[in-house]
Rosetta silent file (secondary structure, phi, psi, omega in degrees, C-alpha in Angstrom):
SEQUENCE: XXXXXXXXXXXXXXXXXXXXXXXXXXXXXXXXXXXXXXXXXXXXXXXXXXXXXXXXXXXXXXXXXXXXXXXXXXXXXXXXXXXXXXXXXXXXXXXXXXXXXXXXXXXXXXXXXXXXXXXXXXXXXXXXXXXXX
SCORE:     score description
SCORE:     0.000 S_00000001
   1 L     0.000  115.455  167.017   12.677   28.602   11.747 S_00000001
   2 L   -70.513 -179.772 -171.710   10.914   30.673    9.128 S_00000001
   3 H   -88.349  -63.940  168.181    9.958   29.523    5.521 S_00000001
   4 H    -7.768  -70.031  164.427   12.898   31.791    4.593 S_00000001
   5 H   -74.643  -12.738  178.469   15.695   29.867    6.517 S_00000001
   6 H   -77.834  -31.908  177.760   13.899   26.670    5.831 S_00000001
   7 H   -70.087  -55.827  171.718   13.918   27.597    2.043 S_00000001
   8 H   -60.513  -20.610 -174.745   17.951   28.408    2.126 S_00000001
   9 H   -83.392  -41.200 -178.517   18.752   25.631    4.392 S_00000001
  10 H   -69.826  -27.475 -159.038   16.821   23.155    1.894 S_00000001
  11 L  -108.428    5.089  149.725   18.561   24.618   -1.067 S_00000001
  12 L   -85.815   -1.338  162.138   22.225   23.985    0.451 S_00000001
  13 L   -59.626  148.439 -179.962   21.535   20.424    0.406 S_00000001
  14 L   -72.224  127.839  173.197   23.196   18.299   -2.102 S_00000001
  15 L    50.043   61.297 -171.658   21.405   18.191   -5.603 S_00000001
  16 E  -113.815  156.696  155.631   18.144   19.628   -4.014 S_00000001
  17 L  -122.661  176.548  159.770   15.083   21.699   -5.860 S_00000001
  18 L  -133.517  150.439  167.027   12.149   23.455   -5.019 S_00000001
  19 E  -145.454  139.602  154.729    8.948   23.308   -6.415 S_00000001
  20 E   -93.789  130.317 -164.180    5.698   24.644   -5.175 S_00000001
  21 E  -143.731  172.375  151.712    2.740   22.209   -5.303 S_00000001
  22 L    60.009   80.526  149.248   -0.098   20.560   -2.687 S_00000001
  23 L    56.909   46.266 -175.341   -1.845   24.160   -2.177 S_00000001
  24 L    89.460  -10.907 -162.783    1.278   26.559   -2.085 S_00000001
  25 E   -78.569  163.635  155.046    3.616   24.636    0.096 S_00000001
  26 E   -96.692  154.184  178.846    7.284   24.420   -0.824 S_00000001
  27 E  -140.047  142.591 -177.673    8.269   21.037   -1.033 S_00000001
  28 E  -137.225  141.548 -160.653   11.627   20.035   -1.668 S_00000001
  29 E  -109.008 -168.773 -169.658   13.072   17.129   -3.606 S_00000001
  30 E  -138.598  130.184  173.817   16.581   15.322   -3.811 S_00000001
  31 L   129.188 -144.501  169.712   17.676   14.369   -7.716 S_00000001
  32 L  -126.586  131.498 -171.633   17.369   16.354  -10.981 S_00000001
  33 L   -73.859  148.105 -171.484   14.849   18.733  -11.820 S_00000001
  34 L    85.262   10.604 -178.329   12.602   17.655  -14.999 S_00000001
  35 L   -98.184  169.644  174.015   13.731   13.983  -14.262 S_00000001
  36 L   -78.850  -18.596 -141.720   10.237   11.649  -13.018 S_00000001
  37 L   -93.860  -11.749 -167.369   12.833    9.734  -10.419 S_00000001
  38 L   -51.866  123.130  175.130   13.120   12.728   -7.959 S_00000001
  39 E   -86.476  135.026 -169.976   12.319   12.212   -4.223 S_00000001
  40 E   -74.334  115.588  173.731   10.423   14.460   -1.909 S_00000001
  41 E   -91.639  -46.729  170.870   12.323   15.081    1.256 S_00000001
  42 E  -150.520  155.719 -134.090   10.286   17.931    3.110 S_00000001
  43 E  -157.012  126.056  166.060    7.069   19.710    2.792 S_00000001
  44 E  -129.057  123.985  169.804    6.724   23.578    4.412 S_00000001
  45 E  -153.814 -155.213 -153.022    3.334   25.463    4.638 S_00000001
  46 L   -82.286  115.426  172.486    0.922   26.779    6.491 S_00000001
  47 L   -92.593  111.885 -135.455   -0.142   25.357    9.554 S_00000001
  48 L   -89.407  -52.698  179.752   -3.684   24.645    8.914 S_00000001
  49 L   -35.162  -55.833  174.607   -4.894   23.866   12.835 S_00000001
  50 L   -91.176 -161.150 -177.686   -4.477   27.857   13.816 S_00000001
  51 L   -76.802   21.065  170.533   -4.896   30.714   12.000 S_00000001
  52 L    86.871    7.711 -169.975   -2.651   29.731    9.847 S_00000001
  53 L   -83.731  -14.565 -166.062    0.440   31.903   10.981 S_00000001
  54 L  -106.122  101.845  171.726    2.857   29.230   11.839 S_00000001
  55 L   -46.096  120.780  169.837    5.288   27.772    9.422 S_00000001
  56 E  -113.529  178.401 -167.571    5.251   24.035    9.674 S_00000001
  57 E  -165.697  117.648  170.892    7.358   21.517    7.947 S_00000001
  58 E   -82.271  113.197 -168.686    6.871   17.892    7.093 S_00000001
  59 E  -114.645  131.214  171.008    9.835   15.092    7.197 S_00000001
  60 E   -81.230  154.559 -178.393   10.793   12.156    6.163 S_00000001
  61 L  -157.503 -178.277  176.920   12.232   10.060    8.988 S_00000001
  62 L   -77.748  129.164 -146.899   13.594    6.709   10.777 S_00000001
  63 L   -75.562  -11.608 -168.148   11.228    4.517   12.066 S_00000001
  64 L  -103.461  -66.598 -175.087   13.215    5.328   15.828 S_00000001
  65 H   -15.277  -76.175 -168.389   12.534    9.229   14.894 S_00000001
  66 H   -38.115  -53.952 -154.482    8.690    8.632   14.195 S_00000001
  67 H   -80.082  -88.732  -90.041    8.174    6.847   17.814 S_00000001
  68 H   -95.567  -33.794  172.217   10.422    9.287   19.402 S_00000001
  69 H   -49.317  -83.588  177.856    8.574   12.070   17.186 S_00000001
  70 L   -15.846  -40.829 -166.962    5.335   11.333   16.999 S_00000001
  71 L  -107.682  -54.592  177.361    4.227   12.473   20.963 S_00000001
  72 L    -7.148  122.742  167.963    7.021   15.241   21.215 S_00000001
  73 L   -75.863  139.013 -159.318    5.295   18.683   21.836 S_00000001
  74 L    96.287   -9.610  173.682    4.541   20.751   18.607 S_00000001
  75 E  -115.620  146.070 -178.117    4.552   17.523   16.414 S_00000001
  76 E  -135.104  171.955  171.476    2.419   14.917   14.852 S_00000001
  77 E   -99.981  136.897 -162.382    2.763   12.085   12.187 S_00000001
  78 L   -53.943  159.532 -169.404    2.090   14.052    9.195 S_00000001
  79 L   -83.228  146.152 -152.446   -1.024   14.130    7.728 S_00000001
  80 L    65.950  -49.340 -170.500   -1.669   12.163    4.661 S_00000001
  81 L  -101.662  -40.498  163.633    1.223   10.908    4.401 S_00000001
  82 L   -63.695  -37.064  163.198    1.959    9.091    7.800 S_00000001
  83 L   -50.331  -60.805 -151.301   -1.981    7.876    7.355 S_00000001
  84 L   -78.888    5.848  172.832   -0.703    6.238    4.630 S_00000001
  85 L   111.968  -31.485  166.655    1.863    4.200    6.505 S_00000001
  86 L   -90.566  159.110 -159.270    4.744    6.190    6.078 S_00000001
  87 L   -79.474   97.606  176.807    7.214    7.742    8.557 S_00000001
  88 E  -134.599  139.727 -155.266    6.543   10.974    8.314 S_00000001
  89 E  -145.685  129.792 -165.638    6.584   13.627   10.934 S_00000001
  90 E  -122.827  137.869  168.940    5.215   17.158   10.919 S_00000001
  91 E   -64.093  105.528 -167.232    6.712   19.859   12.741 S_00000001
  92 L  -144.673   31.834  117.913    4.399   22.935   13.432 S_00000001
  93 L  -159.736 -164.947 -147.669    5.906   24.657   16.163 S_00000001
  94 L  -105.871   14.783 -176.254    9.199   24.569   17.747 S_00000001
  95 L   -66.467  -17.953  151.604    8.098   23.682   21.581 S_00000001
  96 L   -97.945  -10.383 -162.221    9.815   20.034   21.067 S_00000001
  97 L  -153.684  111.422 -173.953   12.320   20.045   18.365 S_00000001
  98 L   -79.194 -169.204 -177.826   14.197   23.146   18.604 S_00000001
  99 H   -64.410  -12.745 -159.352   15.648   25.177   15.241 S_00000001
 100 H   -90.036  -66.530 -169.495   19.228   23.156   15.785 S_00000001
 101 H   -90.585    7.990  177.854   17.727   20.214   15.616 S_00000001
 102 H   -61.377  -25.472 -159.240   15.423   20.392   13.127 S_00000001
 103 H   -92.784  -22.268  139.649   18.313   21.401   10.574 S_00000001
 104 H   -17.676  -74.854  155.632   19.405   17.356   11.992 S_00000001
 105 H   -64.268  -19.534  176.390   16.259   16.248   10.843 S_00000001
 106 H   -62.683  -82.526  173.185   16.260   18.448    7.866 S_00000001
 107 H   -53.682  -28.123  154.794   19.548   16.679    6.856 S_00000001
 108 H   -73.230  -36.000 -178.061   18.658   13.041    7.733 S_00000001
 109 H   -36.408  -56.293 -168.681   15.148   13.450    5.670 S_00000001
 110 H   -56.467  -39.271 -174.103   17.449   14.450    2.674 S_00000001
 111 H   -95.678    0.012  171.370   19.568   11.744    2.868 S_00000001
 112 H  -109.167   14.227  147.392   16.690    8.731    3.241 S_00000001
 113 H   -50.476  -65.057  176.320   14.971   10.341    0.788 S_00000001
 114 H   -38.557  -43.335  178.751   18.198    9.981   -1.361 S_00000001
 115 L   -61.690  -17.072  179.770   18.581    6.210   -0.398 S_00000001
 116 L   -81.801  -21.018 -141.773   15.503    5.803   -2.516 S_00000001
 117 L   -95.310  157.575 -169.946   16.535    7.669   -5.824 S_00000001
 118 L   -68.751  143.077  166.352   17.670    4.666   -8.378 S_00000001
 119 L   -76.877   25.335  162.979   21.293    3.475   -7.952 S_00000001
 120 L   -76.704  -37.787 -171.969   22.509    5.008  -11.009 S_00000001
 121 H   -96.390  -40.040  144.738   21.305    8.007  -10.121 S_00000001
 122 H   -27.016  -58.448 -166.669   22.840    7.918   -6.974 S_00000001
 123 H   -68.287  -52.928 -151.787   26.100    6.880   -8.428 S_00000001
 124 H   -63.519  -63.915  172.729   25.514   10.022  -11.176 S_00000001
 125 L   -46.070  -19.549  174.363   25.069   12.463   -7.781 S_00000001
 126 L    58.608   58.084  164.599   27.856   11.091   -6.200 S_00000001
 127 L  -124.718  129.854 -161.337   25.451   10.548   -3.343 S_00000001
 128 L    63.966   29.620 -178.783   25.752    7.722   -0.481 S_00000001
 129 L   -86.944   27.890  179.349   29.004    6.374   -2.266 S_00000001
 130 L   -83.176 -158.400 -172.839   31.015    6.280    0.945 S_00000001
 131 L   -79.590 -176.225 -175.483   32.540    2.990    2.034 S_00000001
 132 L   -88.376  145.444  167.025   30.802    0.398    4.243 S_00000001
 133 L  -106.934    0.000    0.000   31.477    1.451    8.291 S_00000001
C-alpha cells in the first residue's frame, strides 16, 4: 500500500482527519478536528530500520490481533507505543499482512479507536449506535 492509498483509504473512514505530527508521519484520528477528545487510529511514515524507503503504518488493535500480529513477517508491536503497554502493531512491509487485509485492520483500528471517543460524542457521530447482537 503506498502513503497515497493509505492517505485516501484513511480519509473515507467515518468522521476521520489528518494531521501531520511525530516527525512528518501522517497520523490519523477519529472525532472532530479542533476538538481535544479526538482519537488516534493509525500512524504512517517512514520505516526507520532501512533506508527509509518503505511506507509503514502503525495500528491500533485487539488484544487476539497483537498475539496473532506481533510474530507475523513484516510486523512488530509498534514502537513506543506497544512499549507502553498498548496493543499496537506496526506494519512495515507487506510479507505477512497483505494490502486486503490491512484495509481490515485499517477499519477495525478506526472503529476501537472510536469506542474510546466520549459517549456523547459518539452519539453526536452517529458512531457504534447499532443495536446489541
Amino acid at each position: 500500500m503506498t502513503k497515497d492509498e493509505f492517505n485516501t483509504f484513511c480519509a473515507a473512514l467515518p468522521h476521520t482527519f489528518h494531521v501531520v505530527q511525530w516527525g512528518d508521519s501522517d497520523v490519523w484520528k477519529v472525532g472532530i478536528a479542533g476538538k481535544n477528545k479526538n482519537k488516534v487510529f493509525v500512524v504512517g511514515g517512514w520505516n526507520e530500520i532501512d533506508d527509509g524507503s518503505q511506507f509503514c503504518m502503525s495500528f491500533k488493535c485487539g488484544e487476539i490481533a497483537f498475539e496473532f500480529l506481533r510474530d507475523t513477517p513484516g510486523c512488530r508491536p509498534a514502537p513506543y507505543l506497544a512499549s507502553r503497554g498498548m496493543k499496537w502493531i506496526q506494519r512495515m512491509t507487506d510479507e505477512g499482512v497483505s494490502d486486503t487485509d490491512m484495509i481490515d485492520y485499517l477499519r477495525e483500528s478506526h472503529r476501537l479507536a472510536s469506542l474510546n471517543l466520549t459517549k456523547k460524542l459518539q452519539k453526536e457521530l452517529g458512531l457504534n449506535q447499532g443495536g446489541a447482537v
